[in-house]
Every structure is written in C-alpha cells, then in structure tokens.
N, C-alpha and C positions, 0 to 999 in steps of 0.2 A: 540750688533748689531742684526739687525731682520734676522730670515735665512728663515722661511717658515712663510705661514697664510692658513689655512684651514677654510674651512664658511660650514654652514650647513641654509639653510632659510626655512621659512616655511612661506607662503603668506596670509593672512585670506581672507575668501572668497568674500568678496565685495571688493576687490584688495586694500584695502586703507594703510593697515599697514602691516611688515612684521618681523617678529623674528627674527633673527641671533642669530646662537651661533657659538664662533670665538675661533680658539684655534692661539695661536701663540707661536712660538718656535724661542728662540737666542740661536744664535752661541755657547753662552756659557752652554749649555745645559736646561735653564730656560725654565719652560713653564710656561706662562702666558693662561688665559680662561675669555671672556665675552660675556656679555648678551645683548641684545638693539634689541627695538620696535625702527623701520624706519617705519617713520610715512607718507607717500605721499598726505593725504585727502587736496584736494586742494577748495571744497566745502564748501557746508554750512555758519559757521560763519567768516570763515576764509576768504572773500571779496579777493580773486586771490590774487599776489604777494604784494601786501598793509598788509594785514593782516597775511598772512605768514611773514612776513618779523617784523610784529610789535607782532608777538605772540613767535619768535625766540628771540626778545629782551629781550621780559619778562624773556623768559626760563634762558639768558644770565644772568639774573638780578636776580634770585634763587626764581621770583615768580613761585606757582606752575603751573605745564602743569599736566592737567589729560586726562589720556587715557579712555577708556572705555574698553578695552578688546581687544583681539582679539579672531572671531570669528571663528571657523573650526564646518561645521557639520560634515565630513566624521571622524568618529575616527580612521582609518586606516592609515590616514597623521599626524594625530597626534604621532601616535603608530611611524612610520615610520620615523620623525622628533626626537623623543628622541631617537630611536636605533640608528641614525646617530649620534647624540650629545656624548652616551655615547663608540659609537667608537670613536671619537674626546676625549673622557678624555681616555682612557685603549691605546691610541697612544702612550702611554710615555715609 
C-alpha cells in the first residue's frame, strides 16, 4: 500500500513540458522512483482537443510520441532540480 509521494518538477521555459522526478514509498518499506515528461503543448500540429486526443491514441497503441527536449536556459534550475532529485533518492 502507498504511504508517502514526493515530486520534484522542473518546468522548461516556453511552459510547454515539464519533468517530474517522483519518489514513492509503501508501507512496507519499498521505495519505488520515476521519471516523466508532462507534456501540456496544446498548439501547433496538435489541432486543440481533436488532436490531443488522437495523438494520445496513438501513444496508447505503442506508435512513437517524440519529444524534442526540454528546454532550460538558466543552469542554476537545472543545478537546483537535480540537488532536489538526489535528496529524493539519499531519503531512504
């Protein structure tokens, strides 16, 4: 059973996508840890809720989704994003 969830995000700077790194801890002393681009681009080729919606199928369906990146100029948030992460794994 789940007892705690800890998040750490780091936003890229054209607000479109965002990082997560997740620690999660059960009951039973287990910790689990993940990764994942949250993707929000609601523009472009993506035609509003039509296209989100038929580009989420695909994803469903094991065609590829490609990212491009995310983008950070400040290295400072970057720096500051992994010191957070790697308190999230030395948490145990």
């Amino acid at each position: 059973m789940l007892k705690d969830i800890k998040s750490v995000y780091l936003r890229c700077d054209d607000h479109a996508e965002v990082l997560t790194f997740n620690r999660y801890e059960f009951e039973d002393g287990d910790v689990d840890f993940e990764i994942n681009i949250e993707d929000s681009y609601c523009g472009g080729d993506y035609m509003g809720i039509k296209g989100r919606l038929k580009r989420a199928w695909k994803a469903f369906f094991a065609k590829p989704v490609y990212y491009t990146g995310i983008y950070i100029e400040n290295p400072e948030r970057v720096k500051s994003f992994l010191e957070e992460c790697k308190n999230l794994i030395s948490n145990d």
